[in-house]
Biopython code that builds the backbone (N, CA, C, O; Angstrom):
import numpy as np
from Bio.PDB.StructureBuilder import StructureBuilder

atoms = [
    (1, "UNK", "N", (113.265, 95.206, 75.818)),
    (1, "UNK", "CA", (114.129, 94.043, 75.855)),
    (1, "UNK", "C", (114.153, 93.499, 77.284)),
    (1, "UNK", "O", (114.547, 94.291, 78.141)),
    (2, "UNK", "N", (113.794, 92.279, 77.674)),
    (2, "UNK", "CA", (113.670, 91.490, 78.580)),
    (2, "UNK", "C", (115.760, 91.717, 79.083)),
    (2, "UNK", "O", (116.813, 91.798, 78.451)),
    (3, "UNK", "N", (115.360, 91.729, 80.452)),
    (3, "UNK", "CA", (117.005, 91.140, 81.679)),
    (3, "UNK", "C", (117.055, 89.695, 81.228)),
    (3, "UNK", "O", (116.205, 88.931, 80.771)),
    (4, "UNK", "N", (118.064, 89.607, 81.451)),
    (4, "UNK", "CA", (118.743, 88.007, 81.499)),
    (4, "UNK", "C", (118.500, 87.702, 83.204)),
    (4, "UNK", "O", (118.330, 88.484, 84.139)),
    (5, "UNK", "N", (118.563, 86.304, 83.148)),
    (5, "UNK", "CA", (117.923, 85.555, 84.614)),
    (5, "UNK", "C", (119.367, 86.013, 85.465)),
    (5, "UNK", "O", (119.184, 86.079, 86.681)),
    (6, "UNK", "N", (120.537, 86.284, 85.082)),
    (6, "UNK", "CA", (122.227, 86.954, 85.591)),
    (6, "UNK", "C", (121.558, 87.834, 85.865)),
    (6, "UNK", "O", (121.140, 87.773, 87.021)),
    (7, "UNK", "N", (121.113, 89.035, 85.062)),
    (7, "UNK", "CA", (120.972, 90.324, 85.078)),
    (7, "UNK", "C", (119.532, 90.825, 86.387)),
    (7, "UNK", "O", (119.344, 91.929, 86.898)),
    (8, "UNK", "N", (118.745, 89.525, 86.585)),
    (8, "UNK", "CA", (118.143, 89.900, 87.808)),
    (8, "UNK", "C", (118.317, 88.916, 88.769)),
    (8, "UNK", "O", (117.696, 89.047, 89.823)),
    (9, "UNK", "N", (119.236, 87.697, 88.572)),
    (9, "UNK", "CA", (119.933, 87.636, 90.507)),
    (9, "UNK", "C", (121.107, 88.607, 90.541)),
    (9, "UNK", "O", (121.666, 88.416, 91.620)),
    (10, "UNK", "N", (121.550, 89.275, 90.063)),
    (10, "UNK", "CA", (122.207, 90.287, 90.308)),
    (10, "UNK", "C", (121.672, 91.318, 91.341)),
    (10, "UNK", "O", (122.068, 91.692, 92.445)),
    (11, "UNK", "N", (119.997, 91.810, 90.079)),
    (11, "UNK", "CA", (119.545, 92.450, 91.015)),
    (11, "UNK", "C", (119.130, 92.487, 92.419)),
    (11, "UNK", "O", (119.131, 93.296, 93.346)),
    (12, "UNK", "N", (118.767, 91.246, 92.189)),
    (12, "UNK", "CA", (117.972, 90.344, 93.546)),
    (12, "UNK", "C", (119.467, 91.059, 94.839)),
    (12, "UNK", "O", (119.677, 91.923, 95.690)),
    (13, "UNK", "N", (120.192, 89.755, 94.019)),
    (13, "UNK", "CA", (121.621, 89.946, 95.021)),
    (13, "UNK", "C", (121.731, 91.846, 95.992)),
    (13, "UNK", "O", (121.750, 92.043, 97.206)),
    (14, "UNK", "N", (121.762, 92.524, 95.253)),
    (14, "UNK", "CA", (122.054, 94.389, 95.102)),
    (14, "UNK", "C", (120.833, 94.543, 96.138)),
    (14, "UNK", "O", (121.106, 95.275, 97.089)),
    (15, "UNK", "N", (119.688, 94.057, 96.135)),
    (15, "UNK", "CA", (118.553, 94.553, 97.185)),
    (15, "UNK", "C", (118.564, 93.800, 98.471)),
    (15, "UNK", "O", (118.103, 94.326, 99.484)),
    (16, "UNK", "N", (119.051, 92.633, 98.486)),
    (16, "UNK", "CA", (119.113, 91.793, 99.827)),
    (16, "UNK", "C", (120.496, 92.274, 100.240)),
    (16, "UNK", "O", (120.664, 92.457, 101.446)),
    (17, "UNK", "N", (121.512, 92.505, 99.409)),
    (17, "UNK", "CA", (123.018, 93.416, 100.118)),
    (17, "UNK", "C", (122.619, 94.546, 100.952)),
    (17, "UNK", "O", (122.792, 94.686, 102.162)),
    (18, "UNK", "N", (121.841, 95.633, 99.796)),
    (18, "UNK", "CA", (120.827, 96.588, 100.574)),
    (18, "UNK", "C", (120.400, 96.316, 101.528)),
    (18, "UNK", "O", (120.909, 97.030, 102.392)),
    (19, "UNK", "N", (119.567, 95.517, 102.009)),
    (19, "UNK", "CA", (119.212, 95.155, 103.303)),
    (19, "UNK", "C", (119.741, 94.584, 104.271)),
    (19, "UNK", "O", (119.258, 94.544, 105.402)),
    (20, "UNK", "N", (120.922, 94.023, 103.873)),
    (20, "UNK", "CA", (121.663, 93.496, 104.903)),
    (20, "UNK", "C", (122.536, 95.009, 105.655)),
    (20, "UNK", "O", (122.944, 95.072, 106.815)),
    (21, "UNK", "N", (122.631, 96.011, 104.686)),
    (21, "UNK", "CA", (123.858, 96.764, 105.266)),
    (21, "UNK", "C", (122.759, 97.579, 105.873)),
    (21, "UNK", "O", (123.038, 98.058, 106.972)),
    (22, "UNK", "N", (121.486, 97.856, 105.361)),
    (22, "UNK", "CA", (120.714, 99.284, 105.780)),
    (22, "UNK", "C", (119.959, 98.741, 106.874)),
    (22, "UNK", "O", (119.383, 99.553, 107.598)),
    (23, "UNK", "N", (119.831, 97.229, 107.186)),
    (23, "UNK", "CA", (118.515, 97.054, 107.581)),
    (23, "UNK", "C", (117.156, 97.138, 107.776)),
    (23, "UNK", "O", (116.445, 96.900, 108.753)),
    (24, "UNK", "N", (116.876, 97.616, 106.383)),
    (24, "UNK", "CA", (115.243, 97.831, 105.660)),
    (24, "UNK", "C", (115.263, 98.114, 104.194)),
    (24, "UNK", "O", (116.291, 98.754, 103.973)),
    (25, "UNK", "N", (114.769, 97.976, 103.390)),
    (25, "UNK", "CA", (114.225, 98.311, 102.254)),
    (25, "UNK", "C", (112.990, 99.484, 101.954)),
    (25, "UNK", "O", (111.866, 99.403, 102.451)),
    (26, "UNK", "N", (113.320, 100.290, 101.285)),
    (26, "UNK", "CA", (112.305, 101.070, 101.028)),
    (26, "UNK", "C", (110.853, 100.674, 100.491)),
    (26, "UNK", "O", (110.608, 99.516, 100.152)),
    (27, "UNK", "N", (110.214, 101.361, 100.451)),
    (27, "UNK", "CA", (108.828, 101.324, 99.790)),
    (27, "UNK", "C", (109.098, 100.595, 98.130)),
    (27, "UNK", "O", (108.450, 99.708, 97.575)),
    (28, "UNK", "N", (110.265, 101.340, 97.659)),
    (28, "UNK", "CA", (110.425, 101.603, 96.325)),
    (28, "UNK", "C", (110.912, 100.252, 95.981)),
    (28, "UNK", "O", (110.507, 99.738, 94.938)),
    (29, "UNK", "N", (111.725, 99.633, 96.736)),
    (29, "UNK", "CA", (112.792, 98.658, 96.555)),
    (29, "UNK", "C", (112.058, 97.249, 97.137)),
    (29, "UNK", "O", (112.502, 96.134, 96.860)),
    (30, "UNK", "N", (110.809, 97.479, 98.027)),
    (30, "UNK", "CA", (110.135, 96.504, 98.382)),
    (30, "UNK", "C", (109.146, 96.111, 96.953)),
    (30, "UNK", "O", (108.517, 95.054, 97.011)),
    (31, "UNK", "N", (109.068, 96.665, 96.139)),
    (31, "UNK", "CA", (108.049, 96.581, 95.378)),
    (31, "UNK", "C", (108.870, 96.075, 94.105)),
    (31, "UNK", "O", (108.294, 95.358, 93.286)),
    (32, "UNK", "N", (110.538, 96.523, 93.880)),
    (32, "UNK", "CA", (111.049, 96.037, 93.204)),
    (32, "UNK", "C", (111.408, 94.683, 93.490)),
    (32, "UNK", "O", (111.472, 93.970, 92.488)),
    (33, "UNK", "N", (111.634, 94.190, 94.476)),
    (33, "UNK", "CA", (112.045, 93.183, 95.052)),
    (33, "UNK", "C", (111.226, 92.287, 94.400)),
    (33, "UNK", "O", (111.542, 91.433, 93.571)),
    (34, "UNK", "N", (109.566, 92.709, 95.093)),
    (34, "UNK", "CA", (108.440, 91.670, 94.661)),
    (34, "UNK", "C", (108.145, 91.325, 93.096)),
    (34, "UNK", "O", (107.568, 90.313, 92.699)),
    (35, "UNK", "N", (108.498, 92.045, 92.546)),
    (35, "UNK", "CA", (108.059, 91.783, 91.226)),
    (35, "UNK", "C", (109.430, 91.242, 90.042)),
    (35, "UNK", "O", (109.504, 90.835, 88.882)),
    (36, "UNK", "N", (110.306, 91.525, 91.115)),
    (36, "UNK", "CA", (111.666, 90.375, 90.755)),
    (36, "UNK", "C", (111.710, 89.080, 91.162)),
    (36, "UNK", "O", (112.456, 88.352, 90.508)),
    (37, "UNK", "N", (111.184, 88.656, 91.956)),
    (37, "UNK", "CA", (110.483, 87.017, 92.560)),
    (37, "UNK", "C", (109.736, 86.778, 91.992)),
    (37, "UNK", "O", (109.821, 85.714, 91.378)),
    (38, "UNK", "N", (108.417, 87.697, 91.820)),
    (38, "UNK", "CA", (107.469, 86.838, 90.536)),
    (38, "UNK", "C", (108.101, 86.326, 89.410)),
    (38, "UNK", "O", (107.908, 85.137, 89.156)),
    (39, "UNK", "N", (108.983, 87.137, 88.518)),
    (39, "UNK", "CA", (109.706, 87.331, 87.173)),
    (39, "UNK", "C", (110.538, 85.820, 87.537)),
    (39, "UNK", "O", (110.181, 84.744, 87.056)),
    (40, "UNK", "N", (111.732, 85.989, 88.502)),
    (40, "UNK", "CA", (111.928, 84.844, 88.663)),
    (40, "UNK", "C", (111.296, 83.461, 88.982)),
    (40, "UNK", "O", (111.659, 82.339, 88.628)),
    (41, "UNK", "N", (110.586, 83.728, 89.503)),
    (41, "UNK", "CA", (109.737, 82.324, 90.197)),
    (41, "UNK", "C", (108.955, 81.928, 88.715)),
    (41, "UNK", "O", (108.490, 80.790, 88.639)),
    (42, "UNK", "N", (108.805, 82.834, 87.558)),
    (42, "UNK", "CA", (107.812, 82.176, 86.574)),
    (42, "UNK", "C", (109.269, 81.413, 85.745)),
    (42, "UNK", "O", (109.066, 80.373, 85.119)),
    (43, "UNK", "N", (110.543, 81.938, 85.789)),
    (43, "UNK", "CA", (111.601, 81.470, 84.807)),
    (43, "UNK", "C", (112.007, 80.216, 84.310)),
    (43, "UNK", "O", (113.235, 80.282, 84.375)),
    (44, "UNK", "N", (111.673, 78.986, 83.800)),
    (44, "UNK", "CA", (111.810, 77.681, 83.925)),
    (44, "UNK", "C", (113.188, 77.735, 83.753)),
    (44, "UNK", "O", (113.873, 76.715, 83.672)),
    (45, "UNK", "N", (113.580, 78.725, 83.699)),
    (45, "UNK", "CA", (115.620, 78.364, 83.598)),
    (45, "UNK", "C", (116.327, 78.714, 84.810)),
    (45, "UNK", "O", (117.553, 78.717, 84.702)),
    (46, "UNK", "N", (115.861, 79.000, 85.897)),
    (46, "UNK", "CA", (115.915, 78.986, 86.703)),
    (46, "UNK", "C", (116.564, 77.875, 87.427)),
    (46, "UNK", "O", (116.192, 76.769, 87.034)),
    (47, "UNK", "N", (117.537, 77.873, 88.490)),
    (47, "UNK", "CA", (118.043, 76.611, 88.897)),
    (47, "UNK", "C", (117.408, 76.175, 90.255)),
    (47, "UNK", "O", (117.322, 76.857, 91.276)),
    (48, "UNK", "N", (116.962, 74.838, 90.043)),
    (48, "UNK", "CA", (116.060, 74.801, 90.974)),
    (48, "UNK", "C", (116.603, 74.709, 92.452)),
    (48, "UNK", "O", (115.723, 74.436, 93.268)),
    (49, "UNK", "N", (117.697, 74.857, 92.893)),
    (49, "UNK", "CA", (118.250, 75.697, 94.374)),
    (49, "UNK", "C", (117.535, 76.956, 94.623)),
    (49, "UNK", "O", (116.692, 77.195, 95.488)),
    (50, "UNK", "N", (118.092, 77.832, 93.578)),
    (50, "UNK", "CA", (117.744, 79.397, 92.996)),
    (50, "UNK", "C", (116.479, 79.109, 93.826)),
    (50, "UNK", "O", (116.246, 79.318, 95.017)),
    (51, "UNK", "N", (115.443, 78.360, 92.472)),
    (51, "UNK", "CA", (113.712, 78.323, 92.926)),
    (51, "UNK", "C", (113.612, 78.412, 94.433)),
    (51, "UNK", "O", (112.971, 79.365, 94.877)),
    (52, "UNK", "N", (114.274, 77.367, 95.474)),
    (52, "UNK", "CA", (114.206, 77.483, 96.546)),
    (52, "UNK", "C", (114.073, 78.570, 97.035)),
    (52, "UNK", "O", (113.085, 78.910, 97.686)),
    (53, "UNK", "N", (115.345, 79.484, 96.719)),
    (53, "UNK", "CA", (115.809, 80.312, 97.480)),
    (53, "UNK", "C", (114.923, 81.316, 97.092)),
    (53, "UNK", "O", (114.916, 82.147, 98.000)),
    (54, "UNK", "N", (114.367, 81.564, 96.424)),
    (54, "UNK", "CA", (113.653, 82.842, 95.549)),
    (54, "UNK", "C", (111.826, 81.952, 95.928)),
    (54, "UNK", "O", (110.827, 82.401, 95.365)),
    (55, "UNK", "N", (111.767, 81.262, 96.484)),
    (55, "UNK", "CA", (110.298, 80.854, 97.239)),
    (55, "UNK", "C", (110.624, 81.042, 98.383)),
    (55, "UNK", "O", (109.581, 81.390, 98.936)),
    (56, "UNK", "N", (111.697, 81.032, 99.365)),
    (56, "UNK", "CA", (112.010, 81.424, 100.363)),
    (56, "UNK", "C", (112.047, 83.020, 100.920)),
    (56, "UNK", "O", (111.567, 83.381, 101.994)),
    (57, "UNK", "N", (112.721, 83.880, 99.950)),
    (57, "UNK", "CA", (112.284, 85.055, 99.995)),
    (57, "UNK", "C", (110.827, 85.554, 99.612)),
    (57, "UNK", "O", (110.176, 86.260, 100.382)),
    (58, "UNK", "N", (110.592, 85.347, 98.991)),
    (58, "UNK", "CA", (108.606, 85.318, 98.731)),
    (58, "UNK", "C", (107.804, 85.320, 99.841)),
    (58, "UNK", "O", (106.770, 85.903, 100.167)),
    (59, "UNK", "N", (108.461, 84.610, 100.283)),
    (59, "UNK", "CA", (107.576, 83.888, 101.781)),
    (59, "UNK", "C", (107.368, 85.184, 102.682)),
    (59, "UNK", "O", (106.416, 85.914, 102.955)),
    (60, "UNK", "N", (109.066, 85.101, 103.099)),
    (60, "UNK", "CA", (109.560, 85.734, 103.968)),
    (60, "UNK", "C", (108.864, 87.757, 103.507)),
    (60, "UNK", "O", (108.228, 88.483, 104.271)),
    (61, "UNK", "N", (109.372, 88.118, 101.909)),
    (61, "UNK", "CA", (108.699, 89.376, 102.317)),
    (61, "UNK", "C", (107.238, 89.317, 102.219)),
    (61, "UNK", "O", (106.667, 90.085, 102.995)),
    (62, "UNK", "N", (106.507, 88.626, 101.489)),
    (62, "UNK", "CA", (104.707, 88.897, 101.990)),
    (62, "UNK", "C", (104.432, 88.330, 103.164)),
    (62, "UNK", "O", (103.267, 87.933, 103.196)),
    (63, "UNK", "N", (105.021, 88.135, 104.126)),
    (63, "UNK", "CA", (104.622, 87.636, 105.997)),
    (63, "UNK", "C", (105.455, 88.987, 106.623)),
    (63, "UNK", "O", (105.297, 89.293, 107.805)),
    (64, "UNK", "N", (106.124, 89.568, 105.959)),
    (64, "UNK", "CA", (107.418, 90.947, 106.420)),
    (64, "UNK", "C", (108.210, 89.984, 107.277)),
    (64, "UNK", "O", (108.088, 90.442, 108.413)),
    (65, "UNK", "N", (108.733, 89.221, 107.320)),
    (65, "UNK", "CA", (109.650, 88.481, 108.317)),
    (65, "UNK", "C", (111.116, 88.419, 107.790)),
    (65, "UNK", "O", (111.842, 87.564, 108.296)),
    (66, "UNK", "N", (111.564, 89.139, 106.942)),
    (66, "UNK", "CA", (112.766, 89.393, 106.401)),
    (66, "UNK", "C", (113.752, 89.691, 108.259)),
    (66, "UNK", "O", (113.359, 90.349, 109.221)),
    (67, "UNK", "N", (114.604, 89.166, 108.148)),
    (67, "UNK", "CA", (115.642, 89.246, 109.340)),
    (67, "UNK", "C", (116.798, 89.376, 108.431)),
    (67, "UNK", "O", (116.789, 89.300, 107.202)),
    (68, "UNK", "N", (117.758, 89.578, 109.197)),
    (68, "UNK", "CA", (119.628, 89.811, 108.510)),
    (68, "UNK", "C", (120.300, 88.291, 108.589)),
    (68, "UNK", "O", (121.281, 87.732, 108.098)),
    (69, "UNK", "N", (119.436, 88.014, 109.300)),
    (69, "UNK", "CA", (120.099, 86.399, 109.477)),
    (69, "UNK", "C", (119.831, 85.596, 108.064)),
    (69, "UNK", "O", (120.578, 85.457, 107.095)),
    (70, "UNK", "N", (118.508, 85.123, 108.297)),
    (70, "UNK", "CA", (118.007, 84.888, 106.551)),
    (70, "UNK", "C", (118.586, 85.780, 105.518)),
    (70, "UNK", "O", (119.394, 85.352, 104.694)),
    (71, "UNK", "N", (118.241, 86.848, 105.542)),
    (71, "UNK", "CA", (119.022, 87.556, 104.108)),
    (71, "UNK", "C", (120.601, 87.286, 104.464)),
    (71, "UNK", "O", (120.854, 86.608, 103.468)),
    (72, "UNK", "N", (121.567, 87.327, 105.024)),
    (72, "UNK", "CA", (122.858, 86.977, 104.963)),
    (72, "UNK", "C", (122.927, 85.230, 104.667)),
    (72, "UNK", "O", (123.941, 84.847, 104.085)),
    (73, "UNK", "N", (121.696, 83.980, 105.118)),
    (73, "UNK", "CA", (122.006, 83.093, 104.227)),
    (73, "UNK", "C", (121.832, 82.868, 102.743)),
    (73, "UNK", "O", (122.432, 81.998, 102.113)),
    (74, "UNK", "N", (120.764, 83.920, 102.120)),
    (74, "UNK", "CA", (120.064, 83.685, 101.212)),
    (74, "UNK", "C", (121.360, 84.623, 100.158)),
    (74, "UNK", "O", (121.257, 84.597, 98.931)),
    (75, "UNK", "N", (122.174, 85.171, 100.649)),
    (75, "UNK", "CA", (123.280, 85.824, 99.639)),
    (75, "UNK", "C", (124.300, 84.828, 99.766)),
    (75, "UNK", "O", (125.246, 84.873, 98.979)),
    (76, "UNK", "N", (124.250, 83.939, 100.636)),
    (76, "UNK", "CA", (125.397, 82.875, 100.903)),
    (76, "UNK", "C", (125.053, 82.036, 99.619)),
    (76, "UNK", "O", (125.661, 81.794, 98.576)),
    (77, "UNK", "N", (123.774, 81.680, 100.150)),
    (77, "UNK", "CA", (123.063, 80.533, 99.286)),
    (77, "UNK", "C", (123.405, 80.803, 97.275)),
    (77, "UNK", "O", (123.631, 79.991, 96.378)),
    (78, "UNK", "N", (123.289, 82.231, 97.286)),
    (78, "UNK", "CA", (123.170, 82.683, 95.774)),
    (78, "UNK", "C", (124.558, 82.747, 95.247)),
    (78, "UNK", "O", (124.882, 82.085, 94.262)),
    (79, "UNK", "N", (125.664, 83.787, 96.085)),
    (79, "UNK", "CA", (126.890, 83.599, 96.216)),
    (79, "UNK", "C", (127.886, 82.234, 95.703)),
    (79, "UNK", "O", (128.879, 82.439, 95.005)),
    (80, "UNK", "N", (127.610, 81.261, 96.007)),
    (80, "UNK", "CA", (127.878, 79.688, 95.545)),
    (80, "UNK", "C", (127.169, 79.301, 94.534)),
    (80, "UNK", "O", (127.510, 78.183, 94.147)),
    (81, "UNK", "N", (125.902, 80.003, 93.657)),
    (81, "UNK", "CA", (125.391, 79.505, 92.696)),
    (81, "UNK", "C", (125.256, 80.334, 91.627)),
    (81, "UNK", "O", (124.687, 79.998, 90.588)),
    (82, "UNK", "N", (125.758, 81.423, 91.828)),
    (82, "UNK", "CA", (125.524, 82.691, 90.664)),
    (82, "UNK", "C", (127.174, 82.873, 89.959)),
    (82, "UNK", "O", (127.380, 83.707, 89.078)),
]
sb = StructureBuilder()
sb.init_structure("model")
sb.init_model(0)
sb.init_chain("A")
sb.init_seg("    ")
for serial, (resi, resn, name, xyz) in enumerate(atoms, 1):
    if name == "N":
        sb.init_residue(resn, " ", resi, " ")
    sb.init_atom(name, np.array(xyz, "f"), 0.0, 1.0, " ", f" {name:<3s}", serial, name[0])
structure = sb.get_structure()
């Protein structure tokens, strides 16, 4: 049974919190991450802010340029739309 598009910005949300408090992501959680952006990024129900924000993280982890600054806007950003 497929997540609901809630049920993975949730997740999304839970791994960029993760990283904001730990300041890194694991191996394990980097890989979950990525394949929660694909999932999302294919979703046409998706809101297209969301899209932004979820092409913005994309970016950011395949270049590794994830900072606390970006991830604390990108939970702001979701925070007001979730």
């Amino acid at each position: 049974m497929p997540i609901s598009i809630e049920h993975k910005l949730g997740l999304l949300h839970d791994l960029l919190q993760n990283h904001a408090t730990e300041h890194f992501l694991t191996v394990n959680e980097t890989e979950q991450l990525q394949h929660l952006l694909v999932a999302l990024s294919k979703d046409p129900a998706l809101d297209p802010i969301l899209a932004n924000t979820v092409a913005e993280i994309s970016s950011a982890t395949e270049t590794n340029t994830i900072d606390n600054v970006a991830v604390n806007d990108w939970l702001n950003q979701m925070s007001t739309l979730i």
